[in-house]
PALUMKE-214420 format. One line per field, with one value per residue (C-alpha): residue number from 1; residue in one letter; chain; x, y, z. Coordinates in steps of 0.1 Angstrom, whole numbers. Example, Ala and Ser with C-alpha at 12.3 -4.5 7.8 and 13.67 -1.06 7.14 Angstrom:
residues 2
n 1|2
res a|s
chain A|A
c1 123|137
c2 -45|-11
c3 78|71
//
This chain:
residues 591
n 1|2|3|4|5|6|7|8|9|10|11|12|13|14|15|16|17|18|19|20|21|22|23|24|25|26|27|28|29|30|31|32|33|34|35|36|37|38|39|40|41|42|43|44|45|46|47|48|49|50|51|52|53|54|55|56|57|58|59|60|61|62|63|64|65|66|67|68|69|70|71|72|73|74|75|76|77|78|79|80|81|82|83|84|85|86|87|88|89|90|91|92|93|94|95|96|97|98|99|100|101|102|103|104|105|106|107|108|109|110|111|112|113|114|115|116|117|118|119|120|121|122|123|124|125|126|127|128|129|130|131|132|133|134|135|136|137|138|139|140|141|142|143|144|145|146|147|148|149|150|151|152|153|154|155|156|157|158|159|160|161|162|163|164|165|166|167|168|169|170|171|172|173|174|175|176|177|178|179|180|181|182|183|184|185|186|187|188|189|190|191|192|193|194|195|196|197|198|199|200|201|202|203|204|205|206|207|208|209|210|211|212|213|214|215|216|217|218|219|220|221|222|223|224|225|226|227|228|229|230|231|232|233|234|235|236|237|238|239|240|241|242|243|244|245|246|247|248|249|250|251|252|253|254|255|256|257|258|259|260|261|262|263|264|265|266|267|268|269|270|271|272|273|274|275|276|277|278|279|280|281|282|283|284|285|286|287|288|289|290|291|292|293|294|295|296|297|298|299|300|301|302|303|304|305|306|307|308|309|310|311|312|313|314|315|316|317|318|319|320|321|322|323|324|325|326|327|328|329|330|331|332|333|334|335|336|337|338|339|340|341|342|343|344|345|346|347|348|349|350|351|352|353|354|355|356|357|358|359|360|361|362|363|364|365|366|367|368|369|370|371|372|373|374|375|376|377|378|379|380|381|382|383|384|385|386|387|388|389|390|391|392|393|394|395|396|397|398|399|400|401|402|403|404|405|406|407|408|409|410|411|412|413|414|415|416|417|418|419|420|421|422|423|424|425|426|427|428|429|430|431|432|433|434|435|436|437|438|439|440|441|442|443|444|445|446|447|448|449|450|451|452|453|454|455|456|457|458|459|460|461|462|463|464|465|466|467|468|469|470|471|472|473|474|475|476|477|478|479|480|481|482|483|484|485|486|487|488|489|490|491|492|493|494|495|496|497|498|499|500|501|502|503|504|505|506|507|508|509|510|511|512|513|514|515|516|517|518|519|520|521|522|523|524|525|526|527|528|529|530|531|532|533|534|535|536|537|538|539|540|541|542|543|544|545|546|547|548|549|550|551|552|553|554|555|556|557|558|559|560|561|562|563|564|565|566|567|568|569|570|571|572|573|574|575|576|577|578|579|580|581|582|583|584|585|586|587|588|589|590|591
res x|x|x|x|x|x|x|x|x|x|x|x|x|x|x|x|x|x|x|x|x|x|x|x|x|x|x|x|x|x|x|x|x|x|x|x|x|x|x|x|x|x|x|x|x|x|x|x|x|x|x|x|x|x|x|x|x|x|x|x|x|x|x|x|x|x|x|x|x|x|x|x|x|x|x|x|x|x|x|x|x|x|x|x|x|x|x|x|x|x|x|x|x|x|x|x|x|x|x|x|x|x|x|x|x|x|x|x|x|x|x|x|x|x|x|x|x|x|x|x|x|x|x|x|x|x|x|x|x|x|x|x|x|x|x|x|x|x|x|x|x|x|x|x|x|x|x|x|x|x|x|x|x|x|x|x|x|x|x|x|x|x|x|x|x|x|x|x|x|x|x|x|x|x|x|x|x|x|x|x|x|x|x|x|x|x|x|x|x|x|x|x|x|x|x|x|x|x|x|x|x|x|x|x|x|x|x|x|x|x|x|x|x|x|x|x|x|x|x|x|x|x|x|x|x|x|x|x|x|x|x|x|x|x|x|x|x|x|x|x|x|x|x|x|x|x|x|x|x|x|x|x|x|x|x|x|x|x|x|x|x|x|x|x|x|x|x|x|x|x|x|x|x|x|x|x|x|x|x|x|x|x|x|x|x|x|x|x|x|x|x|x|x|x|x|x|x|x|x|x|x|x|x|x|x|x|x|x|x|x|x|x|x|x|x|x|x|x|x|x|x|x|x|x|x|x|x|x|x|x|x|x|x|x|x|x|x|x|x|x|x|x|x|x|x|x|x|x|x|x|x|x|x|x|x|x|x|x|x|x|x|x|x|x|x|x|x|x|x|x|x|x|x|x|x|x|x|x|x|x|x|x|x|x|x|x|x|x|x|x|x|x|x|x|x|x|x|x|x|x|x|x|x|x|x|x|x|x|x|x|x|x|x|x|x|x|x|x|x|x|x|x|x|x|x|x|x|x|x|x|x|x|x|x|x|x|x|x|x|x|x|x|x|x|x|x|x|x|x|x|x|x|x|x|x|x|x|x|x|x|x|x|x|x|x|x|x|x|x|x|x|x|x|x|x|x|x|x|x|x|x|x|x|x|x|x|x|x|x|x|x|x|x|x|x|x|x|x|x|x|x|x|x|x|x|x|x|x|x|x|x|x|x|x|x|x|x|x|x|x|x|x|x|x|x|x|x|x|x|x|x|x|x|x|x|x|x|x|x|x|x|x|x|x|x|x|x|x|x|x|x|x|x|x|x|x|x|x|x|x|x|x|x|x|x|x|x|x|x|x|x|x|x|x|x|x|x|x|x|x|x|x|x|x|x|x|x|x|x|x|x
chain A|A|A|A|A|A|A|A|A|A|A|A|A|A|A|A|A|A|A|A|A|A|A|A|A|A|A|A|A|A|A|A|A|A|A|A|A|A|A|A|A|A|A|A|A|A|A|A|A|A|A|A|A|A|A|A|A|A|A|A|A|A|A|A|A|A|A|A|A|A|A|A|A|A|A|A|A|A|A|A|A|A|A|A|A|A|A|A|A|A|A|A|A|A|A|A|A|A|A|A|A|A|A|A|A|A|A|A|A|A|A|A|A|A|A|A|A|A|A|A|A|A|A|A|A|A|A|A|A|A|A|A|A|A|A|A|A|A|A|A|A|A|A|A|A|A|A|A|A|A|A|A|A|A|A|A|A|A|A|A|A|A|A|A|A|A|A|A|A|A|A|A|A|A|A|A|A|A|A|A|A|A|A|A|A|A|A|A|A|A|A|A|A|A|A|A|A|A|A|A|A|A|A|A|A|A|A|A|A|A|A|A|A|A|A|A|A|A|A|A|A|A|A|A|A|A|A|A|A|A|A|A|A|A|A|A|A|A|A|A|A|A|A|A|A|A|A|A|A|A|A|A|A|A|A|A|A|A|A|A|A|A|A|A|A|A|A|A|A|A|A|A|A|A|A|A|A|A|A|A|A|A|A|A|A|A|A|A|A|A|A|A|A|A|A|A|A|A|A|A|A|A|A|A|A|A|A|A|A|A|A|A|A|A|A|A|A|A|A|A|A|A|A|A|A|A|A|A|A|A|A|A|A|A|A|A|A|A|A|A|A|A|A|A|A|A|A|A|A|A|A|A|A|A|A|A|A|A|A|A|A|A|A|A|A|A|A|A|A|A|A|A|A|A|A|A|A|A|A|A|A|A|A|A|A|A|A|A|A|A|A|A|A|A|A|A|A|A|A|A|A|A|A|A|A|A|A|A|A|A|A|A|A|A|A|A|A|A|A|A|A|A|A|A|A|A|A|A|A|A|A|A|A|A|A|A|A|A|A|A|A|A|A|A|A|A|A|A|A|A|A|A|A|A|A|A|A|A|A|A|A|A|A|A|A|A|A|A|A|A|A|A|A|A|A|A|A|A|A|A|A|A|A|A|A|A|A|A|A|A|A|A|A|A|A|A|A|A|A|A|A|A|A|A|A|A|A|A|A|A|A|A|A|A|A|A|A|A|A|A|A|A|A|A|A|A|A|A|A|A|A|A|A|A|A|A|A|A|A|A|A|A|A|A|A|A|A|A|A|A|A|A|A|A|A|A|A|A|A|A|A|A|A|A|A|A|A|A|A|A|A|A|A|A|A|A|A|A|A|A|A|A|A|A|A|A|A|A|A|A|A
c1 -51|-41|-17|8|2|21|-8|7|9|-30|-59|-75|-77|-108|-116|-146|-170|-174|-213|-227|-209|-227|-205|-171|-151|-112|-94|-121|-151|-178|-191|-211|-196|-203|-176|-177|-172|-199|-218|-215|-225|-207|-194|-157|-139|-112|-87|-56|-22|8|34|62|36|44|12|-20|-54|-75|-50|-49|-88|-86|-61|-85|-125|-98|-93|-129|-150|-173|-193|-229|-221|-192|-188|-179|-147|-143|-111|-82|-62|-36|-26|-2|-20|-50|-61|-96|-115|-144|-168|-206|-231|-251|-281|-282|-269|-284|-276|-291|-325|-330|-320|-317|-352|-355|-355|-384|-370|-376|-346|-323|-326|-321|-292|-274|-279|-266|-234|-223|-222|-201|-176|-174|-158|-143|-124|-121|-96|-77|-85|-105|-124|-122|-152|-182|-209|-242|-232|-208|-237|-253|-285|-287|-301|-330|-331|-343|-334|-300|-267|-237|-207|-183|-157|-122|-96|-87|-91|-61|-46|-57|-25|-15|-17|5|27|20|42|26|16|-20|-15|11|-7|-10|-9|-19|-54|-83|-89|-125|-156|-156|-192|-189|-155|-148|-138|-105|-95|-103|-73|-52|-52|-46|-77|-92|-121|-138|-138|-156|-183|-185|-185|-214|-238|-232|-246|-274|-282|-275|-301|-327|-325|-323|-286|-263|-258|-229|-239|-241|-207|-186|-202|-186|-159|-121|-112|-87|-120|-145|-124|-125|-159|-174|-151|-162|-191|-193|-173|-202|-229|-230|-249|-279|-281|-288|-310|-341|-369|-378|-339|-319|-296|-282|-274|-257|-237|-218|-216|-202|-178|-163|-156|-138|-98|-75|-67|-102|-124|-162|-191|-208|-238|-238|-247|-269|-286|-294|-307|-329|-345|-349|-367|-388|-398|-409|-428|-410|-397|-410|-387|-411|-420|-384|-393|-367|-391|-395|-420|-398|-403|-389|-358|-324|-290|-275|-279|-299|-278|-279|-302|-338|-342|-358|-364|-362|-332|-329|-314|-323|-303|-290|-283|-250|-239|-203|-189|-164|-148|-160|-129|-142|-177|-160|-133|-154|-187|-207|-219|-220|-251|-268|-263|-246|-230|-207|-194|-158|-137|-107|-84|-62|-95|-101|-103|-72|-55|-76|-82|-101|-112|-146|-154|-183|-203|-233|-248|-264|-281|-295|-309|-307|-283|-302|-274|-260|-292|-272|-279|-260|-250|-231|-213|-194|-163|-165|-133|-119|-89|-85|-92|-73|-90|-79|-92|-119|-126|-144|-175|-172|-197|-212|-231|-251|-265|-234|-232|-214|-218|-236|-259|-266|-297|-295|-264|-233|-211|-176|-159|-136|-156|-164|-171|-145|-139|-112|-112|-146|-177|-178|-200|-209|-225|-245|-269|-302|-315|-280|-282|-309|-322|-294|-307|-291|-290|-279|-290|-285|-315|-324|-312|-277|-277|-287|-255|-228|-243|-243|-206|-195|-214|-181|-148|-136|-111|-102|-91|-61|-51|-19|-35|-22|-47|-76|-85|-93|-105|-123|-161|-176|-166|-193|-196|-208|-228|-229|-243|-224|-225|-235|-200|-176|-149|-158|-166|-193|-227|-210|-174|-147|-130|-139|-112|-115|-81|-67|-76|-78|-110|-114|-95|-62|-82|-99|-71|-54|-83|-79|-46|-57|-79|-57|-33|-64|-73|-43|-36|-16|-29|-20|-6|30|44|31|48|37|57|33|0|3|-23|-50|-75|-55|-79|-104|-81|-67|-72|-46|-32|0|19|-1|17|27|4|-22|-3|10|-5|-24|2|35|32|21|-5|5|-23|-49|-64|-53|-81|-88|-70|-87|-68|-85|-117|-130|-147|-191|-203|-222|-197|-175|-194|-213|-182
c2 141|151|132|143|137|150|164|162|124|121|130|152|153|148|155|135|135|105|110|76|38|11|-16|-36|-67|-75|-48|-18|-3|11|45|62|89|125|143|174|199|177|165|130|99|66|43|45|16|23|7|11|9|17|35|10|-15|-22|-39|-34|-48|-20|-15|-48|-48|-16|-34|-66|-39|-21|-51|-62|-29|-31|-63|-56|-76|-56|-27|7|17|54|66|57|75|62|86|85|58|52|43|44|33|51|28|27|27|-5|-15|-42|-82|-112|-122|-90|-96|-135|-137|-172|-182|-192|-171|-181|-202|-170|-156|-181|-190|-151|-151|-184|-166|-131|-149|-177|-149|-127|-154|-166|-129|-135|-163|-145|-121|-151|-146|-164|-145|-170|-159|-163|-160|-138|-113|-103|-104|-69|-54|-27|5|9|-17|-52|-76|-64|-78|-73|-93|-72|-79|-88|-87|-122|-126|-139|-150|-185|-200|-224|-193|-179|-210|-230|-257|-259|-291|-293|-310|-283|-272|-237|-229|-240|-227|-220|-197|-178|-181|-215|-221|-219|-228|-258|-291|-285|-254|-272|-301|-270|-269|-237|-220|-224|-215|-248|-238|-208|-228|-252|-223|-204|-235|-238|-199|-210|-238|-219|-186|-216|-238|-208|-226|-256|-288|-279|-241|-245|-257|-222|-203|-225|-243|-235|-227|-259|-281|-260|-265|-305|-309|-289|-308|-336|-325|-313|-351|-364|-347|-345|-317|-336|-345|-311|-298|-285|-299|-286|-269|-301|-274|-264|-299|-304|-274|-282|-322|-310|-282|-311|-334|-305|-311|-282|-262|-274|-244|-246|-249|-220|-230|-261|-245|-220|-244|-264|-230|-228|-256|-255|-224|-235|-267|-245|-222|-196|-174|-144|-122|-99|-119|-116|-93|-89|-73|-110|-111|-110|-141|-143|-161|-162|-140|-177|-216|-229|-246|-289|-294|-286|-252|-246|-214|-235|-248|-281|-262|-238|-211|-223|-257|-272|-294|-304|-284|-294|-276|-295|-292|-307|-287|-256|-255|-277|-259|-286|-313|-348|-354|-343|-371|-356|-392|-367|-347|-355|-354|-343|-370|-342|-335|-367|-367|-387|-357|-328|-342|-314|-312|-316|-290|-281|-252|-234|-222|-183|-176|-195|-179|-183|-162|-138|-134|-167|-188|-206|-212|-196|-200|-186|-203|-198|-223|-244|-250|-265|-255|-229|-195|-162|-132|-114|-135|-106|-133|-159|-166|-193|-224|-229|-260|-240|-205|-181|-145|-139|-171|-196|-224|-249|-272|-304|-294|-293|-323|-309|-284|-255|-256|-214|-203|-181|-160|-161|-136|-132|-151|-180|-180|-216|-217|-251|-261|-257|-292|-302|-303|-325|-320|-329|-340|-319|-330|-297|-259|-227|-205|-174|-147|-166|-168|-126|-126|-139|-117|-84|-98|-108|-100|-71|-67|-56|-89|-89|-54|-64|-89|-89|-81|-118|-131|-109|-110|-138|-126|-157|-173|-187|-221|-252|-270|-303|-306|-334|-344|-353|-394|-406|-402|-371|-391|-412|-382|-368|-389|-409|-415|-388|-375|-339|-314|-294|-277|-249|-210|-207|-221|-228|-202|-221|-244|-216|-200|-233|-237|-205|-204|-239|-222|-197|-223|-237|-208|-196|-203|-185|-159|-142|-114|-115|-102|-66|-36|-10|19|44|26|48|81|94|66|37|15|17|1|-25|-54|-34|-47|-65|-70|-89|-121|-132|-155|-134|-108|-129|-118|-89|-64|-75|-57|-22|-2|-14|-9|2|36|65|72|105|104|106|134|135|118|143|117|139|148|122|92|108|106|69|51
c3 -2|-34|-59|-85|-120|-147|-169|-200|-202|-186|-198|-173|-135|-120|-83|-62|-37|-22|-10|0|17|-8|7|19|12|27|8|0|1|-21|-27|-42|-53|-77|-98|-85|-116|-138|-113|-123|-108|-101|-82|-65|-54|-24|-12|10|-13|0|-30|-17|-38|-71|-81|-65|-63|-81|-107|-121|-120|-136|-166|-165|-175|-198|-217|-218|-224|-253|-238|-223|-195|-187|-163|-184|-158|-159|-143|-120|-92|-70|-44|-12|9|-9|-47|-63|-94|-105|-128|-138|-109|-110|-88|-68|-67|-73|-34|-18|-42|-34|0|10|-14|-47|-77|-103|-130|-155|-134|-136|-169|-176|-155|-170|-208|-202|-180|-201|-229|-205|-197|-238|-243|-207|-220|-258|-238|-224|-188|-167|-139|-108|-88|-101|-76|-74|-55|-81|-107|-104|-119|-145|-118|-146|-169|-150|-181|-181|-159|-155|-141|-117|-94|-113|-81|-89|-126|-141|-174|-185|-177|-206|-231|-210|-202|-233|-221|-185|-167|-162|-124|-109|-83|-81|-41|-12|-10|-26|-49|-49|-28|-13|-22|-59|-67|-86|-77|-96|-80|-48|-56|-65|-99|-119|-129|-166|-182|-172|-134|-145|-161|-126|-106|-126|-121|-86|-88|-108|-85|-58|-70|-81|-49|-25|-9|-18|2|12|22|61|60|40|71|104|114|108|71|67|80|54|29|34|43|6|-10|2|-10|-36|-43|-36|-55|-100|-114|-120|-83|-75|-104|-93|-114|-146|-146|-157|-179|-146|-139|-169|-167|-139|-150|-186|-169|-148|-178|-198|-199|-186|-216|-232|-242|-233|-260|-253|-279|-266|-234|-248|-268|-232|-220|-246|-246|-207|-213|-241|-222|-192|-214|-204|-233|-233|-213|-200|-174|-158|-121|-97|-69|-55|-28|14|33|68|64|81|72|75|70|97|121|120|150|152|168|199|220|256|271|288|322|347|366|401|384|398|367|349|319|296|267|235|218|181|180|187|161|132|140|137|162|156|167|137|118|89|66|44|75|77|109|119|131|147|171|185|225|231|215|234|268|283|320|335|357|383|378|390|357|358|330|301|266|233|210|190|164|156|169|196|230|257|288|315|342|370|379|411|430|462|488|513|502|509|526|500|466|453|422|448|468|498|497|528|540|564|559|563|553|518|513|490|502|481|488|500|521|500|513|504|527|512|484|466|432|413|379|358|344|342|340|314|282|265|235|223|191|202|214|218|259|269|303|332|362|392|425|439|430|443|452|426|454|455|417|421|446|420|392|407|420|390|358|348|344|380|383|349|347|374|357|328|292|282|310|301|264|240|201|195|197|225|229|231|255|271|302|317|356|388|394|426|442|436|436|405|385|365|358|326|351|339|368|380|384|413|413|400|401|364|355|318|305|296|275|256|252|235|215|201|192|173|155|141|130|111|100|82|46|19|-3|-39|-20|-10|23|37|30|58|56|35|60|88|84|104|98|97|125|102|73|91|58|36|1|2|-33|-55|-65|-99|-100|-108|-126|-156|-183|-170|-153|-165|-200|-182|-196|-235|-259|-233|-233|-208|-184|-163|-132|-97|-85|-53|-36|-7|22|27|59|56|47|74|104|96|94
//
């Protein structure tokens, strides 16, 4: 779609082909992407802007390169275009970033050290300009496409003014929101107590990177990836709280260490000494005999190794139960929303008080379990279940199978004969999915199973979405994980409940799905948080592909434009225009 320009106040026009998807984040994606009259190559940044937006997310970026061009480290930006429902940002083409090359393994020390030089020279002119960049991390530090000594530092959506030049007579402890601002991993301890950002969090945040490239992950890694956000925020604080710089230095890289110790000790509206930290660099480099920077190689030899942290239990490919198993399941209500179980023995892991049983009382229920396996995805293990109830049953109930004492057609039989009468198996709406660590279910002994063809019987019964698709939409459809569970065996006597004495419930038609859906909507509530963009304006949203931009800017708050947008374009130069970006064959049809 084409914009309108007045040309005599621009430049020139240029028009686009986008030709190739490099990548995506909340608010855009990535092309690559040819100027069609010069046949020119770069890379196009686009993201959904409604006009009824006054500022937007590419065009401060756009002001933020502007005013730090001329730096090595720097992205060249190239032009701008905002158009009805879209804007784009066309800048140098770059390779690729520091956490597509390493994976989850180390980088060699040659690396690092390489990488520590070229950035802490990039932030010094950073900070020159009065801004502070606020999310330092590798994968915003992005090869040169030919030249392999070379980096650059991209990625300026949340840079901001540094706030007391700005504010001269600002107090260092306002807190600036509610939430944290940057990638949770790397952000500094300061900007995790809510304190405006300054160049000293930039500093912190760039040895965690360091560390982080040099160690292959951080201690507190596993924890940024699961869980809700209000408990990963707490438990990498903690943290991070809990470990200095030298703590976590990998040997013969003590400059790293000290890098994150010296950033902490730095007051708020203290500037860094950037020789200082060179000067540690150095002599880091000159101790490991590594000065020569030819030696620098990003084509790191592939190890197998896993898109995430491994999970806090020793993996195994077995599970401790069998299909046919009759055992006890219960929501567990703290694993499931803090993503980590307590049996791993972590001392740092904090928990939620809100959490605690006496607050979630969830119900034990029978089950027959159906299938067992582990997740290939996410590593867990899974297992299906289906809820066991008790009362007299309706001719008419299409979501249940009878349990018969005595072989009966339709029916189940478990073995030894099952001592409760109206007993059947039911859906709601569907067959129920657990999820557990591996090794977190140790073997439950089960007096009573079902045999494989009865197992077969409630599959081919069961295993879709026949009974759920009558059912209201509100009954039918949770967006949420899995939740884990605890199994447990039956005691001795039904009527004392399961094997460690919590009563059973054998009512109801619902199965579990109340409780998941309550433990959904908790986790939304601990999901939430505030943002640096202030309420959505939708009218301009609505065109053709609007599902596939669902994450689309909201006004940027002033916060972040202090500084930056609130003088305009003033003293920066005009840039071609991106009149219009037309979507290849090929970008179209692999969306």
């Amino acid at each position: 779609m084409q914009g309108k320009y007045n040309t005599n106040t621009v430049l020139e026009l240029w028009y686009l082909r986008a030709d190739h998807l490099l990548g995506e984040g909340s608010f855009g994606r990535v092309y690559k992407a040819t100027r069609v009259v010069t046949g020119q190559i770069m890379a196009v940044k686009k993201s959904r802007a409604s006009l009824a937006l006054k500022t937007t997310l590419l065009n401060h970026e756009r002001r933020v390169l502007q005013r730090l061009q001329g730096h090595p480290s720097i992205t060249r930006v190239i032009a701008y275009g905002r158009l009805v429902h879209f804007e784009y940002l066309a800048m140098q083409l770059l390779g690729m970033n520091l956490s597509e090359v390493r994976g989850r393994r180390p980088l060699p020390a040659v690396n690092t050290l390489a990488v520590a030089d070229q950035m802490i020279s990039a932030l010094e002119h950073i900070h020159a300009n009065k801004l502070v960049h606020c999310d330092i991390k590798p994968g915003n530090i992005i090869l040169h496409p030919t030249d392999s000594k070379r980096l650059y530092l991209v990625d300026y959506g949340l840079t901001r003014a540094i706030a007391h030049e700005v504010q001269p007579n600002l107090s260092t402890d306002a807190p600036l929101t509610s939430h944290v601002i940057g990638t949770l991993e790397y952000v500094s301890l300061n900007i995790h107590r809510h304190i405006r950002s300054a160049p000293r969090d930039d500093i912190e945040s760039l040895g965690y990177t360091l560390l982080s490239l040099a160690r292959g992950d951080l201690p507190w890694t596993y924890n940024t990836q699961h869980g809700t956000r209000k408990n990963q925020e707490v438990q990498v604080r903690i943290k991070k709280q809990q470990f200095s710089g030298a703590d976590m230095a990998p040997d013969g890289l003590p400059c790293f260490g000290q890098m994150i110790d010296y950033a902490r000790s730095l007051k708020f509206n203290q500037l860094p000494d950037y020789e200082l930290l060179r000067l540690q660099i150095q002599e880091t480099r000159a101790l490991a005999g590594l000065l020569d920077p030819a030696k620098i190689n990003w084509n790191i030899p592939a190890e197998v190794s896993s898109d995430s942290p491994s999970c806090p239990l020793t993996c195994v490919d077995t599970i401790s139960l069998c299909p046919g198993q009759i055992v006890c399941c219960q929501i567990d209500v703290r694993t499931t929303l803090e993503g980590y179980s307590a049996r791993a023995g972590d001392p740092l892991f904090w928990r939620d008080p809100s959490l605690s049983p006496e607050k979630w009382d969830t119900a034990v229920r029978p089950a027959v379990v159906l299938r067992v396996g582990i997740d290939e995805r996410s590593k867990l293990q899974s297992i299906v279940v289906i809820c066991i109830g008790q009362g007299v049953l309706s001719s008419t109930d299409m979501n249940v199978v009878p349990i018969s004492s005595s072989p009966t057609e339709g029916s189940l039989t478990p073995s030894p004969a099952w001592p409760l009468s109206d007993s059947y198996c039911y859906i709601f709406p569907w067959l129920m999915r657990f999820v557990c660590y591996p090794g977190e279910v140790q073997p439950v002994p089960s007096p009573w199973t079902i045999s494989k063809t009865d197992v077969d019987l409630l599959l081919q019964k069961f295993d879709n979405h026949t009974f759920a698709d009558t059912l209201p939409l509100r009954d039918r459809f949770i967006t949420f994980q899995y939740p884990f569970v605890k199994i447990t065996a039956f005691g001795p006597d039904f009527s004392r409940g399961n094997g460690e004495g919590m009563p059973i419930e054998w009512g109801g038609y619902r199965a579990w799905y109340d409780e998941w859906q309550t433990v959904k909507e908790r986790r939304e509530k601990l999901d939430q948080g505030s943002s640096d963009y202030k309420r959505a304006l939708p009218e301009s949203y609505f065109a053709s592909d609007f599902e596939q931009w669902g994450g689309y800017q909201m006004e940027l708050s002033s916060s972040v434009t202090a500084g930056v947008d609130d003088n305009g374009d003033t003293g920066l130069p005009v840039l071609p225009v991106i009149a219009e970006v037309e979507m290849s064959r090929d970008v179209r049809f692999t969306m």
